[in-house]
N, CA, C and O atoms as CSV, one atom per row, in Angstrom:
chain,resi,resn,atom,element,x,y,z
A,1,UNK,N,N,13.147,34.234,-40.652
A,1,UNK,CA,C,14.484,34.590,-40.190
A,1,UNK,C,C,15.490,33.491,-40.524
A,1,UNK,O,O,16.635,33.758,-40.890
A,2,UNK,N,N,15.106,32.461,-40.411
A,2,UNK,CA,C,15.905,31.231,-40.867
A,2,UNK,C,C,16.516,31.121,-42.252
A,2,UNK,O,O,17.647,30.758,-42.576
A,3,UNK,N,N,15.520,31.510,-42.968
A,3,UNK,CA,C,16.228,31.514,-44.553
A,3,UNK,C,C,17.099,32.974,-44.373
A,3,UNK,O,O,18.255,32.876,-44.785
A,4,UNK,N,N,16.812,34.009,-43.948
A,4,UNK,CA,C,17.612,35.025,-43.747
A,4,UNK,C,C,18.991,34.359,-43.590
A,4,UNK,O,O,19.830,34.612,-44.455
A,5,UNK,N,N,19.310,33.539,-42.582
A,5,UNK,CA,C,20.345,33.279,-41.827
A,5,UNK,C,C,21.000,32.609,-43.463
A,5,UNK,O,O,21.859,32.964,-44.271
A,6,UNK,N,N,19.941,31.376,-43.325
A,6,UNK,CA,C,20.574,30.636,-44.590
A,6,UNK,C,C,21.240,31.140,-45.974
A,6,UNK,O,O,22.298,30.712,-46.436
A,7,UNK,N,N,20.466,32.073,-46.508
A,7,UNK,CA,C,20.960,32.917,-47.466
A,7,UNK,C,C,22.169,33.308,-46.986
A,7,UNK,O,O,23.109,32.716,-47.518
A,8,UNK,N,N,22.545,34.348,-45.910
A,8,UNK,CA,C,23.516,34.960,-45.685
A,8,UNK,C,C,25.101,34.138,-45.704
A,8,UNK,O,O,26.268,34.420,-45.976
A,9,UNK,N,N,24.304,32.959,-45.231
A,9,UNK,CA,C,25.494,31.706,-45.300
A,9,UNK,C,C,25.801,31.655,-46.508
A,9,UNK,O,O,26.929,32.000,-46.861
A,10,UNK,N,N,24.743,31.154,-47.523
A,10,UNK,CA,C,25.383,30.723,-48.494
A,10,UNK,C,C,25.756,31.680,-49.418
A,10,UNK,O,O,26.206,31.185,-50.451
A,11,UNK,N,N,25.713,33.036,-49.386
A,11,UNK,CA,C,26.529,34.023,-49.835
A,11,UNK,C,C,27.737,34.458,-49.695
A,11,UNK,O,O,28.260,35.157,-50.563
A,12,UNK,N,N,28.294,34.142,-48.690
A,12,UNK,CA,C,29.256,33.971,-47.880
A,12,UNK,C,C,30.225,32.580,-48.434
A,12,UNK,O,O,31.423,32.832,-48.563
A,13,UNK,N,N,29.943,31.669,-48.644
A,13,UNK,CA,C,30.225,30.153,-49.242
A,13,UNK,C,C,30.308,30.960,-50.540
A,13,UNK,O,O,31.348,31.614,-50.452
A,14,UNK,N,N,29.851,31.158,-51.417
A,14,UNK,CA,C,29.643,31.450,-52.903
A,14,UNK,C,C,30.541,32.476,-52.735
A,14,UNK,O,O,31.650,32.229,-53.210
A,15,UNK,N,N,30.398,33.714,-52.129
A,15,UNK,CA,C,31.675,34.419,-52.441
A,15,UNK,C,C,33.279,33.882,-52.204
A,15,UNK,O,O,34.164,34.020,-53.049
A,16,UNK,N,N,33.458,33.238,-50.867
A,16,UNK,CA,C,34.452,32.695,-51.171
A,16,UNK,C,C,34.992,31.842,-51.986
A,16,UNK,O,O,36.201,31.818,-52.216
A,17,UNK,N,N,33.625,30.581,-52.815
A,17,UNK,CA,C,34.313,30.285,-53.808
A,17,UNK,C,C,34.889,30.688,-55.431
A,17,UNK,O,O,35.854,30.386,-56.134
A,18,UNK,N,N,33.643,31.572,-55.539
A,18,UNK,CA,C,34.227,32.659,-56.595
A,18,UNK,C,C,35.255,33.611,-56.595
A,18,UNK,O,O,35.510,34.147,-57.673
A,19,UNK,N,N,36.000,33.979,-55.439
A,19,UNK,CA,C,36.965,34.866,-55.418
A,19,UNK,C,C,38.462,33.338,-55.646
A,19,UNK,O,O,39.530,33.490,-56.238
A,20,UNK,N,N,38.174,32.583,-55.240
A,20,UNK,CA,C,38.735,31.231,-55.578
A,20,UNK,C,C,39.165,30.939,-56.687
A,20,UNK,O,O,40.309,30.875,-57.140
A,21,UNK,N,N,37.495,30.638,-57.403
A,21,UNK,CA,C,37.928,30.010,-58.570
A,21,UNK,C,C,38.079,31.344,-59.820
A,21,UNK,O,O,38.311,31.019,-60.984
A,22,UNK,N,N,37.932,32.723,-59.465
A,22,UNK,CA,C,38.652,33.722,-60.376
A,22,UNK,C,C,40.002,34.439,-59.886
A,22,UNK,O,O,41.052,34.285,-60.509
A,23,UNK,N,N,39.917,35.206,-58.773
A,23,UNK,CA,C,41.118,35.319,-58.708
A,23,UNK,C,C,42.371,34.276,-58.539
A,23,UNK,O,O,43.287,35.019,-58.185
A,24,UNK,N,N,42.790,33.205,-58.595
A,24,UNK,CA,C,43.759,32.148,-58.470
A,24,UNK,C,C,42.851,30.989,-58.809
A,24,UNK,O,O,42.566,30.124,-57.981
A,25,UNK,N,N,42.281,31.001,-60.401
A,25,UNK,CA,C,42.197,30.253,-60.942
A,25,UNK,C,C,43.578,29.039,-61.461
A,25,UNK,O,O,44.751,29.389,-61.591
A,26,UNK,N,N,43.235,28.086,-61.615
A,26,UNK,CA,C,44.375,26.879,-61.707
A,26,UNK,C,C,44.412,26.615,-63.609
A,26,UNK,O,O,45.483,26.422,-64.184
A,27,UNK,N,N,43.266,26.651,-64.247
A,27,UNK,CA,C,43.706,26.472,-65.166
A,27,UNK,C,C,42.493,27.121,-66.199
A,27,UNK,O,O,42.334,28.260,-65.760
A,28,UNK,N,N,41.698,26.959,-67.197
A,28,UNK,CA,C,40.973,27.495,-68.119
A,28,UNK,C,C,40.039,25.932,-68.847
A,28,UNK,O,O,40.527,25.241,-69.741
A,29,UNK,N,N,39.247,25.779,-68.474
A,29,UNK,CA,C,38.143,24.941,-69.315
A,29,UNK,C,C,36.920,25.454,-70.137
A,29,UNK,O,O,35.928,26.134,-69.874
A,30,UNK,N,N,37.475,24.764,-71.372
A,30,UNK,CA,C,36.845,25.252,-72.819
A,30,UNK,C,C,35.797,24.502,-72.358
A,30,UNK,O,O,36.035,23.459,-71.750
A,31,UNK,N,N,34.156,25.040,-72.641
A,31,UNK,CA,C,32.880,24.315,-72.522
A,31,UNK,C,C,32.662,24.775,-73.671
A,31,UNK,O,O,32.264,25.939,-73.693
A,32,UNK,N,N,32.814,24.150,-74.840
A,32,UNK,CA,C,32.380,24.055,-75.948
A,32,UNK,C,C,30.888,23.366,-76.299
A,32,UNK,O,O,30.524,23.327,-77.475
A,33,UNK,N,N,29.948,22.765,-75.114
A,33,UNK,CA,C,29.224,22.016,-74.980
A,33,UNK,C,C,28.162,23.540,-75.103
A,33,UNK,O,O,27.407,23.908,-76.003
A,34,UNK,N,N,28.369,23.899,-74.337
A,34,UNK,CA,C,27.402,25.295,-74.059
A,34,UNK,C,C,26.306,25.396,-74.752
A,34,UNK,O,O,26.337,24.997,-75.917
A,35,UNK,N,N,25.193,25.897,-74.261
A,35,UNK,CA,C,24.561,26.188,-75.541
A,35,UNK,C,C,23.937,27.458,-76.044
A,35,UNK,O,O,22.762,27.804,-76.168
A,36,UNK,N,N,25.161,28.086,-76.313
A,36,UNK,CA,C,25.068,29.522,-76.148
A,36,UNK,C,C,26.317,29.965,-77.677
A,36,UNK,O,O,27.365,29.333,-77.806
A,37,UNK,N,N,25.916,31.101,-78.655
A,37,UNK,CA,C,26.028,31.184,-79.327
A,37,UNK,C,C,27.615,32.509,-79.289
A,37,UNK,O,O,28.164,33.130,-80.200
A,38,UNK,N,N,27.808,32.469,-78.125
A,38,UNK,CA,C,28.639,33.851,-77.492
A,38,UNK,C,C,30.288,33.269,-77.894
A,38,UNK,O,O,30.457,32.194,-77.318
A,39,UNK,N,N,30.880,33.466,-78.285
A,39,UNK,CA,C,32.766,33.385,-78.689
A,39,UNK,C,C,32.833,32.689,-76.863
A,39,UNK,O,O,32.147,32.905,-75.864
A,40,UNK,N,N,33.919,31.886,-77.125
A,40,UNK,CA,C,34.338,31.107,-75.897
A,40,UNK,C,C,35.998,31.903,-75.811
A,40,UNK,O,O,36.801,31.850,-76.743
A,41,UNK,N,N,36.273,32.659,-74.412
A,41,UNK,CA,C,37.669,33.423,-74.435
A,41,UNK,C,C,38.570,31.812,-74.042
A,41,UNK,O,O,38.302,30.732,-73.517
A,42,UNK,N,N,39.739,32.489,-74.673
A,42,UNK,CA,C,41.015,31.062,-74.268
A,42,UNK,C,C,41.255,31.187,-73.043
A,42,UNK,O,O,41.288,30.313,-72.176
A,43,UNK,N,N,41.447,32.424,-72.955
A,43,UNK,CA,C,42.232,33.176,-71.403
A,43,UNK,C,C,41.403,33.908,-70.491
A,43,UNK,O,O,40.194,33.976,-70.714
A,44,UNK,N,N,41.882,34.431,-69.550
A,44,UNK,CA,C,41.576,35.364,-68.547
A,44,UNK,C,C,41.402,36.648,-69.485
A,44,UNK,O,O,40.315,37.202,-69.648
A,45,UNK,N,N,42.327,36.967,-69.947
A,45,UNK,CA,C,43.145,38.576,-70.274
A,45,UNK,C,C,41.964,38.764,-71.797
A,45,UNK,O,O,41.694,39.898,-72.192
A,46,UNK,N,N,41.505,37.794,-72.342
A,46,UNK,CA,C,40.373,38.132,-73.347
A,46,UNK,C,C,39.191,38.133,-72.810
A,46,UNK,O,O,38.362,38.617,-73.581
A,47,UNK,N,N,38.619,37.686,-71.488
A,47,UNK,CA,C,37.702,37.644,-71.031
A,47,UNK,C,C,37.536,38.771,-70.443
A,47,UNK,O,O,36.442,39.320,-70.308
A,48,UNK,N,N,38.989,39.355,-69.907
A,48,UNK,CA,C,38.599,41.011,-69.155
A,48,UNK,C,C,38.417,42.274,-70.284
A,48,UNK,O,O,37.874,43.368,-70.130
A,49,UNK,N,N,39.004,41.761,-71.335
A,49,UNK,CA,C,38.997,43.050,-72.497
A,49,UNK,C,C,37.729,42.946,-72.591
A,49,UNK,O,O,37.199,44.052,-72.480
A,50,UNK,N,N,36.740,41.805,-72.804
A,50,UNK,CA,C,35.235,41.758,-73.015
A,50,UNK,C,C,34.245,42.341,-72.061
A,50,UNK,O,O,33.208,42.936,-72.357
A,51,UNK,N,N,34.771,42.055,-70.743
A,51,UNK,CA,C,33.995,42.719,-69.737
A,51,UNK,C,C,34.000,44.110,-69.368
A,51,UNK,O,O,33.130,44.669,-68.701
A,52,UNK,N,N,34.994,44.606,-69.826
A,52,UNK,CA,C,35.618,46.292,-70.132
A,52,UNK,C,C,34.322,47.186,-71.148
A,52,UNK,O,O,33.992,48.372,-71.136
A,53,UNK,N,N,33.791,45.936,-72.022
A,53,UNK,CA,C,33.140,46.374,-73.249
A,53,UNK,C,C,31.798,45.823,-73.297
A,53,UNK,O,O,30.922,46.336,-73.994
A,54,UNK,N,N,31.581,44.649,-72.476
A,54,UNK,CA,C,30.199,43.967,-72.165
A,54,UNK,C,C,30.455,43.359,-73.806
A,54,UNK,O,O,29.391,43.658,-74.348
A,55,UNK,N,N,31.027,42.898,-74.502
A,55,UNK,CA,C,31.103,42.211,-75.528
A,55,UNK,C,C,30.910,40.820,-75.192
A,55,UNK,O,O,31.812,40.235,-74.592
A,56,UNK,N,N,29.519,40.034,-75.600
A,56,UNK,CA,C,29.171,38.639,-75.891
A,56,UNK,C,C,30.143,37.735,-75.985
A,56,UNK,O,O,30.813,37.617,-77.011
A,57,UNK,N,N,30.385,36.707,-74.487
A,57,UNK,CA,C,31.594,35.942,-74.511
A,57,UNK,C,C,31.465,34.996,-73.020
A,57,UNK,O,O,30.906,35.374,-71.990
A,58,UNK,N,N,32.093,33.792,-73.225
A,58,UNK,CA,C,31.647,32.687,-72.209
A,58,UNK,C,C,33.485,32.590,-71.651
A,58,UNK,O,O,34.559,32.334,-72.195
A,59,UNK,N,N,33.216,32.799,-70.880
A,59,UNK,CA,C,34.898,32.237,-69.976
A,59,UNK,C,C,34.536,30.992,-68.754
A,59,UNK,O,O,33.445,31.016,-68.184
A,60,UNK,N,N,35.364,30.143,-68.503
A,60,UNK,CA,C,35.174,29.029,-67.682
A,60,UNK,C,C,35.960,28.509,-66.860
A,60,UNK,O,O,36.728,27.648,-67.289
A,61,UNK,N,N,36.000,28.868,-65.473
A,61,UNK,CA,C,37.399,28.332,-64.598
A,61,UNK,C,C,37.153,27.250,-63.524
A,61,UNK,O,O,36.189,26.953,-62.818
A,62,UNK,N,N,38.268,26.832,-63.663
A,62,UNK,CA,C,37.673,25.304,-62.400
A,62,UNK,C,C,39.215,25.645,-61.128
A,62,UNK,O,O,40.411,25.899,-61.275
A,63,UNK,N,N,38.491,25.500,-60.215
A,63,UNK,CA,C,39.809,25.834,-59.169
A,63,UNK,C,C,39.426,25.361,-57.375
A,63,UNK,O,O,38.466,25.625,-56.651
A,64,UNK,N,N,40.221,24.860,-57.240
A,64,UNK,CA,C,39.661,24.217,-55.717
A,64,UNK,C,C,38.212,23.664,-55.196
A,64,UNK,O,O,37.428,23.825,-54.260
A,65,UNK,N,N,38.356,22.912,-56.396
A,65,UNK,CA,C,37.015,21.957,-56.061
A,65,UNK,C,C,35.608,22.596,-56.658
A,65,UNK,O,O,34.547,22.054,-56.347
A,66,UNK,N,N,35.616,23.629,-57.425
A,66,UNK,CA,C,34.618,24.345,-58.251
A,66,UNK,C,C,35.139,25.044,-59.127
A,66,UNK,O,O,36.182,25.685,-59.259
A,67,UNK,N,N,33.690,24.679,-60.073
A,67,UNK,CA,C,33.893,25.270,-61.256
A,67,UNK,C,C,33.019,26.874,-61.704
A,67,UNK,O,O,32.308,27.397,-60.846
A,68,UNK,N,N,33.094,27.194,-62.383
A,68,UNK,CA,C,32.064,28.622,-62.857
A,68,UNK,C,C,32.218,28.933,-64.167
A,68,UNK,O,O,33.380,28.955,-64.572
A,69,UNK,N,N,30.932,29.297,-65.309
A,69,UNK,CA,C,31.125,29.894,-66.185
A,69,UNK,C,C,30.221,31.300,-65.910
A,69,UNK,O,O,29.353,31.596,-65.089
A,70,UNK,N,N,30.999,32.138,-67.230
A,70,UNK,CA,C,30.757,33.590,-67.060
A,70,UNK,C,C,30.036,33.788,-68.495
A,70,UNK,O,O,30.251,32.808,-69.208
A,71,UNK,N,N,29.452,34.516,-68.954
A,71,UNK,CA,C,28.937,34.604,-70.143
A,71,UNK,C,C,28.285,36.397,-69.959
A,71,UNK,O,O,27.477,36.942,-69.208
A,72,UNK,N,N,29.066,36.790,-70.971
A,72,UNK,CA,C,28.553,37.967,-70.703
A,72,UNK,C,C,27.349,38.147,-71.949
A,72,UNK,O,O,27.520,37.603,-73.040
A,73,UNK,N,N,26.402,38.781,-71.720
A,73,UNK,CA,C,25.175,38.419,-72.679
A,73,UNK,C,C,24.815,39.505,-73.593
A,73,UNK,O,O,24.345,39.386,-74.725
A,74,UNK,N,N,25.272,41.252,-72.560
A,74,UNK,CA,C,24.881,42.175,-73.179
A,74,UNK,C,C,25.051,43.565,-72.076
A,74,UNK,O,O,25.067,43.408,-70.856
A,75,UNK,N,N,25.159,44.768,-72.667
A,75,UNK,CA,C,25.368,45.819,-71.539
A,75,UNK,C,C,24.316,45.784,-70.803
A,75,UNK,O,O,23.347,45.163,-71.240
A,76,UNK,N,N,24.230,46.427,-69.518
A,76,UNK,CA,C,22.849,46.211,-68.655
A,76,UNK,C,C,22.824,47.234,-68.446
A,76,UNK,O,O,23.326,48.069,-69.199
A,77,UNK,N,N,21.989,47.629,-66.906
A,77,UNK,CA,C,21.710,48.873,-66.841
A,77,UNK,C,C,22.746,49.730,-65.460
A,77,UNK,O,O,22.513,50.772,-64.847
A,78,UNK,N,N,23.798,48.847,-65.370
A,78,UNK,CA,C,24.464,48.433,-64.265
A,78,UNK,C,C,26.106,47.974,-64.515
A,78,UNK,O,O,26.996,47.960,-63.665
A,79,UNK,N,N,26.188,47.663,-65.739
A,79,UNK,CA,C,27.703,47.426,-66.483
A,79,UNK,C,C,27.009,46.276,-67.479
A,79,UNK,O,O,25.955,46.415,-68.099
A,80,UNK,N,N,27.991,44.957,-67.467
A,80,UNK,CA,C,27.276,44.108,-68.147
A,80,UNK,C,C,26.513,43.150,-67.206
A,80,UNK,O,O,26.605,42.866,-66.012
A,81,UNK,N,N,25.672,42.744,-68.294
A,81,UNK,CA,C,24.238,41.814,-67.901
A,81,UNK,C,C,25.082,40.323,-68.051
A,81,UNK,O,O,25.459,39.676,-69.028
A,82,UNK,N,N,25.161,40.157,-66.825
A,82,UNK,CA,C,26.314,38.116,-67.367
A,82,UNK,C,C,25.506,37.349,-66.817
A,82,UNK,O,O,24.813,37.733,-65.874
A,83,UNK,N,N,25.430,35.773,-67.447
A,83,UNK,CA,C,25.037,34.903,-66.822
A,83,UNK,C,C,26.105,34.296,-65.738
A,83,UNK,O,O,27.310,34.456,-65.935
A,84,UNK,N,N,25.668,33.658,-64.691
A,84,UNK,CA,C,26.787,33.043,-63.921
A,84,UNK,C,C,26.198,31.674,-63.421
A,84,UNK,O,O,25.119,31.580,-62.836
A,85,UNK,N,N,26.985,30.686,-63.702
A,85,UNK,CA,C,26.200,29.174,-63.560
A,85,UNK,C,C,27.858,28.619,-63.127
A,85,UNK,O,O,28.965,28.712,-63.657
A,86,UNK,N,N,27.220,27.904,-61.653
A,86,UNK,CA,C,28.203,27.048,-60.795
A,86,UNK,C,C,28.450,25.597,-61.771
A,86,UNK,O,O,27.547,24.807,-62.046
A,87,UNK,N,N,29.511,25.500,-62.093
A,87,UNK,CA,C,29.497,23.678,-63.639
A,87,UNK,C,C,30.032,22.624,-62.741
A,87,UNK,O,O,29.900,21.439,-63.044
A,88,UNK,N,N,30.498,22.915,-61.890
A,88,UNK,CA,C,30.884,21.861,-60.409
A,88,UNK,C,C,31.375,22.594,-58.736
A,88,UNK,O,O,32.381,23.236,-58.435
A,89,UNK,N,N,30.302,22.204,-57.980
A,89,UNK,CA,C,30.071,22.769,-56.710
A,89,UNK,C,C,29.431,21.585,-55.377
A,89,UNK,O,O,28.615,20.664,-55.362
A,90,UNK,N,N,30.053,22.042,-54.683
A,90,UNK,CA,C,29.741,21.363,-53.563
A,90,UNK,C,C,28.838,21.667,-52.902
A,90,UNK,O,O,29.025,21.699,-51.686
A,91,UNK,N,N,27.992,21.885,-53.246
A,91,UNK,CA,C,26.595,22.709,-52.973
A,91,UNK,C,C,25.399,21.730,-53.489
A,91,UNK,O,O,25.483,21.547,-54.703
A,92,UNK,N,N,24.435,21.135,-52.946
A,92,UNK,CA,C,23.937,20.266,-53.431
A,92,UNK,C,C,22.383,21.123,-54.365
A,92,UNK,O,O,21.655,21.844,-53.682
A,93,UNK,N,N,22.205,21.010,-55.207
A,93,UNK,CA,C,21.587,21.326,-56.227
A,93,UNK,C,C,21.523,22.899,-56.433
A,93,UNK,O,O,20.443,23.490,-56.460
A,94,UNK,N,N,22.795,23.569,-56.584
A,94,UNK,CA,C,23.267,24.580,-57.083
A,94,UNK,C,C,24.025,24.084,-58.521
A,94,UNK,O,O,23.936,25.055,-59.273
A,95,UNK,N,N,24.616,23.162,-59.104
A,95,UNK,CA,C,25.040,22.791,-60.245
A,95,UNK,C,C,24.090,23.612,-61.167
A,95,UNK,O,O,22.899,23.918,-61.214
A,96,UNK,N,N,25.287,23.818,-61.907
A,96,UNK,CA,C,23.891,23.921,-63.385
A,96,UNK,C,C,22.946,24.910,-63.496
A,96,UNK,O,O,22.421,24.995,-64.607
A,97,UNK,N,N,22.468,25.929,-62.379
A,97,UNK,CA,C,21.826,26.736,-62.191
A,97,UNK,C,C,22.086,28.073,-62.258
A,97,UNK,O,O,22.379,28.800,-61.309
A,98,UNK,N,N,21.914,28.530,-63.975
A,98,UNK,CA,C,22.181,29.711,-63.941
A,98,UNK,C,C,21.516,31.288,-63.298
A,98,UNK,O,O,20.306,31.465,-63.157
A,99,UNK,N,N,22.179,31.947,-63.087
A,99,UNK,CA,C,21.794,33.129,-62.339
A,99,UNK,C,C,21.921,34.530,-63.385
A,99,UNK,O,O,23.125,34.719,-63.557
A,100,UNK,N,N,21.458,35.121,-63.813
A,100,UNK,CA,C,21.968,36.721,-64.788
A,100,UNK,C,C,21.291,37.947,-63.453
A,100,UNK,O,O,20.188,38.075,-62.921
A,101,UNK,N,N,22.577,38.649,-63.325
A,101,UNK,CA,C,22.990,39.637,-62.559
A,101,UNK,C,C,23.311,40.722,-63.499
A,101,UNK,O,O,24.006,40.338,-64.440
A,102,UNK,N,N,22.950,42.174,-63.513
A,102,UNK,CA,C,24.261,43.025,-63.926
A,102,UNK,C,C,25.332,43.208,-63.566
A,102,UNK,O,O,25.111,44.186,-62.852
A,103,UNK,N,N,26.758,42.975,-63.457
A,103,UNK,CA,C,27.843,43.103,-62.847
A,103,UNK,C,C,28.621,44.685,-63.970
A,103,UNK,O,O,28.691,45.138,-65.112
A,104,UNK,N,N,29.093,44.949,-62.334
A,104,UNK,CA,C,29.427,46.582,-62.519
A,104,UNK,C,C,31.338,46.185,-63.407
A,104,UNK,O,O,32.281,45.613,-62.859
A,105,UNK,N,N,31.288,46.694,-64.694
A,105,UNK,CA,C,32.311,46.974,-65.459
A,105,UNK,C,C,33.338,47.651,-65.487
A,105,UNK,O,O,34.287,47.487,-66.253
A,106,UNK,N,N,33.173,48.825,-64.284
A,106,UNK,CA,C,34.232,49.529,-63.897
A,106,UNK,C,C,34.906,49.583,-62.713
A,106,UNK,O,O,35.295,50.555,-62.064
A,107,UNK,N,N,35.026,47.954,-62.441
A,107,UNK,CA,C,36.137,47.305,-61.581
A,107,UNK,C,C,36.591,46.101,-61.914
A,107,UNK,O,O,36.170,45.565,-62.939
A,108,UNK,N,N,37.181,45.709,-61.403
A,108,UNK,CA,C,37.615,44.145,-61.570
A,108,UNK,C,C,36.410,43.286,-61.855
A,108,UNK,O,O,35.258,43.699,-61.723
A,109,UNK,N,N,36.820,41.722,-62.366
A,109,UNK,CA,C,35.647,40.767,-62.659
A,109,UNK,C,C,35.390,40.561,-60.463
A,109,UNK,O,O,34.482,40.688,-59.642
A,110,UNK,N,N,36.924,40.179,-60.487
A,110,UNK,CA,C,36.866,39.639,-58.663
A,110,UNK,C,C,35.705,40.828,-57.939
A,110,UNK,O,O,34.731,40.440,-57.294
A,111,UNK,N,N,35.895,41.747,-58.088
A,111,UNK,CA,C,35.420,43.157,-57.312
A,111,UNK,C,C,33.465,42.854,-57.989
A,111,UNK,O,O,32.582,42.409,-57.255
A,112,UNK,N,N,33.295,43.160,-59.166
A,112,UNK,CA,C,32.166,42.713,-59.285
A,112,UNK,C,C,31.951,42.089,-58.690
A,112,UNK,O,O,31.636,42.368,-57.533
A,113,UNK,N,N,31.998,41.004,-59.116
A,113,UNK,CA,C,31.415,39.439,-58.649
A,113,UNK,C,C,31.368,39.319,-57.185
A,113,UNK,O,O,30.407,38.732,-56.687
A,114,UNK,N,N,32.467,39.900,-56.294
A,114,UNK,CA,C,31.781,39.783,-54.761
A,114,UNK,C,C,30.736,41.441,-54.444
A,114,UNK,O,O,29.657,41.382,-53.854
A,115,UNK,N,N,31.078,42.218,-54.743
A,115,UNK,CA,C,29.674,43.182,-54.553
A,115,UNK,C,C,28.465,42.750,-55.078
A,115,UNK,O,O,27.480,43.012,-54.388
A,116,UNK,N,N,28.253,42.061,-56.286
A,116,UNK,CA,C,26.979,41.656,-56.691
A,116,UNK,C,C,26.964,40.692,-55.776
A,116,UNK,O,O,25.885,40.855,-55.207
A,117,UNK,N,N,27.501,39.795,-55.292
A,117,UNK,CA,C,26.358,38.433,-54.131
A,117,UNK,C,C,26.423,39.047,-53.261
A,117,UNK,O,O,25.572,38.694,-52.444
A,118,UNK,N,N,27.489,40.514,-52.653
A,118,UNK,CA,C,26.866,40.689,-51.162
A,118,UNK,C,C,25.667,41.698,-51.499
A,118,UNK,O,O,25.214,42.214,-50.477
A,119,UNK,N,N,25.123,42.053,-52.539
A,119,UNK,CA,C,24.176,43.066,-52.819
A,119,UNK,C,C,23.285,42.038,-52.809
A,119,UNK,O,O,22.574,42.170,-51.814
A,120,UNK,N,N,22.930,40.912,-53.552
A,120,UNK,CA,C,22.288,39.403,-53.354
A,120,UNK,C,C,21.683,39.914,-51.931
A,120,UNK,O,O,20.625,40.515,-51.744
A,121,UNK,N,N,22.638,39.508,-51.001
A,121,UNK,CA,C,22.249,39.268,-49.650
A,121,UNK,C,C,22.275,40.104,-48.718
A,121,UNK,O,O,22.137,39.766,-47.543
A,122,UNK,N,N,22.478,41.481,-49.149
A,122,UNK,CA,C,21.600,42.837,-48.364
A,122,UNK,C,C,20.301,43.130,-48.962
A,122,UNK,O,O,19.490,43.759,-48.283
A,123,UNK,N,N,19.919,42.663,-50.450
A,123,UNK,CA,C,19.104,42.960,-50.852
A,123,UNK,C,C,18.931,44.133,-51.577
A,123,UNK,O,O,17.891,44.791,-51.600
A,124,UNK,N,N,20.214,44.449,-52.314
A,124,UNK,CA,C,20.244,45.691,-53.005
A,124,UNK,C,C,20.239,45.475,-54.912
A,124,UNK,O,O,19.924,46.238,-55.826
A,125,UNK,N,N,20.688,44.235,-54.877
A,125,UNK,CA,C,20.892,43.919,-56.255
A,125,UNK,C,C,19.773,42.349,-56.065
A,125,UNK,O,O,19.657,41.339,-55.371
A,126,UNK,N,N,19.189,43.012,-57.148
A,126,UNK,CA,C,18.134,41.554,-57.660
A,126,UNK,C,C,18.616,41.220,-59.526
A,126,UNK,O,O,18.646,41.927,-60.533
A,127,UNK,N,N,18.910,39.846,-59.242
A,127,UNK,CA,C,19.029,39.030,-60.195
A,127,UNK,C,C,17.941,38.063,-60.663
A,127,UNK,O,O,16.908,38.339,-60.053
A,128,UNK,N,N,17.764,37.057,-61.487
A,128,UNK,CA,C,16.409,36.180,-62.021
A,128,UNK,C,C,17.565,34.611,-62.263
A,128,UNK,O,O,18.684,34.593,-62.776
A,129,UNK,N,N,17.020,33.818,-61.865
A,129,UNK,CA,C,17.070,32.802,-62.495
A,129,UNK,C,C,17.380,31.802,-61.565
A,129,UNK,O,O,17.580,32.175,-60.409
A,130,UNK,N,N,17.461,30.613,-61.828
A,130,UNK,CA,C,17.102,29.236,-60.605
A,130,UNK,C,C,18.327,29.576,-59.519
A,130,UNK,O,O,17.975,29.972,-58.407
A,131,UNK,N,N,19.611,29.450,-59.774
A,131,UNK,CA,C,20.407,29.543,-58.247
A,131,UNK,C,C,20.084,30.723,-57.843
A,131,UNK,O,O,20.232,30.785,-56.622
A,132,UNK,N,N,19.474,32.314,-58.577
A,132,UNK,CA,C,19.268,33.598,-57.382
A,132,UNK,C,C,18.089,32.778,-56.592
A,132,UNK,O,O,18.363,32.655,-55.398
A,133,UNK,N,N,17.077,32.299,-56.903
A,133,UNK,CA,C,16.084,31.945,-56.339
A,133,UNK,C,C,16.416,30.980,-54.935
A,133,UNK,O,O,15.725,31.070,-53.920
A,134,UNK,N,N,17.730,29.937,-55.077
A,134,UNK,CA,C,18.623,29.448,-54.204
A,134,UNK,C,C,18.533,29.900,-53.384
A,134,UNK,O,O,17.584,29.819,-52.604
A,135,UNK,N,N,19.898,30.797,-53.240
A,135,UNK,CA,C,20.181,31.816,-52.530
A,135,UNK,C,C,19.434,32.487,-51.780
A,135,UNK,O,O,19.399,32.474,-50.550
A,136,UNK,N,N,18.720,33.185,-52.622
A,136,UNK,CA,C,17.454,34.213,-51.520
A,136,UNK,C,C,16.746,33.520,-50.671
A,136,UNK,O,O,16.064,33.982,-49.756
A,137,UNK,N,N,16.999,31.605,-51.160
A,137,UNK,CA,C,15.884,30.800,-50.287
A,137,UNK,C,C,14.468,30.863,-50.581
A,137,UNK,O,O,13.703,30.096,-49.996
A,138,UNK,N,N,13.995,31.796,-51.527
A,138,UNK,CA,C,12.428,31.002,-52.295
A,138,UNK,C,C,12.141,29.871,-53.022
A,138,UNK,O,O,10.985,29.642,-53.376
């Protein structure tokens, strides 16, 4: 029950900082470092034409004390299949830890992105990779 609790917390933390650092993002950071072979968008407004289309593409925003990249990888079975990795967080060993979710394409990135972590933490949407494993607390 404890990790229950815990999860729920930190879903809760994570959604608010992702509705943060996408909707009233402050500025746009190029991670050209990446190591991922996907077109890097300049903007917001090329990153949503991509997610419209699940077209292969890394977007990166830093905003009130966290950062996030988006990488969309490929259509899923669900909209597109994106990676999502926290690049600076106040979360102690959540950095760096990418997560791939399907996020649903026929809403907003904001609207995705908080239905997929509260699906996270009802347990309706399962994702793979080191921060879902976080989260769920395994």
């Amino acid at each position: 029950m404890k990790n229950r609790q815990h999860g729920a917390a930190g879903i809760i933390i994570l959604i608010l900082i992702v509705l943060a650092s996408i909707g009233g993002f402050m500025y746009y950071k190029s991670n050209s470092s990446t190591a991922t072979n996907a077109p890097a968008c300049e903007d917001r407004a090329c990153f949503d034409a991509n997610f419209k289309t699940c077209t292969p593409s890394v977007f990166a925003v830093e905003a009130g004390g966290a950062g996030v990249q988006y990488e969309i990888l490929s259509s899923g079975t669900e909209g597109c299949n994106m990676k999502f990795t926290y690049t600076k967080i106040n979360m102690p060993g959540w950095e760096n830890k990418p997560m791939t979710c399907d996020f649903s394409n026929k809403t907003t990135l904001e609207n995705s992105v908080a239905k997929t972590l509260s699906g996270i933490s009802d347990g309706s949407v399962v994702c793979s990779g080191p921060l879902y494993d976080i989260i769920k607390g395994e």
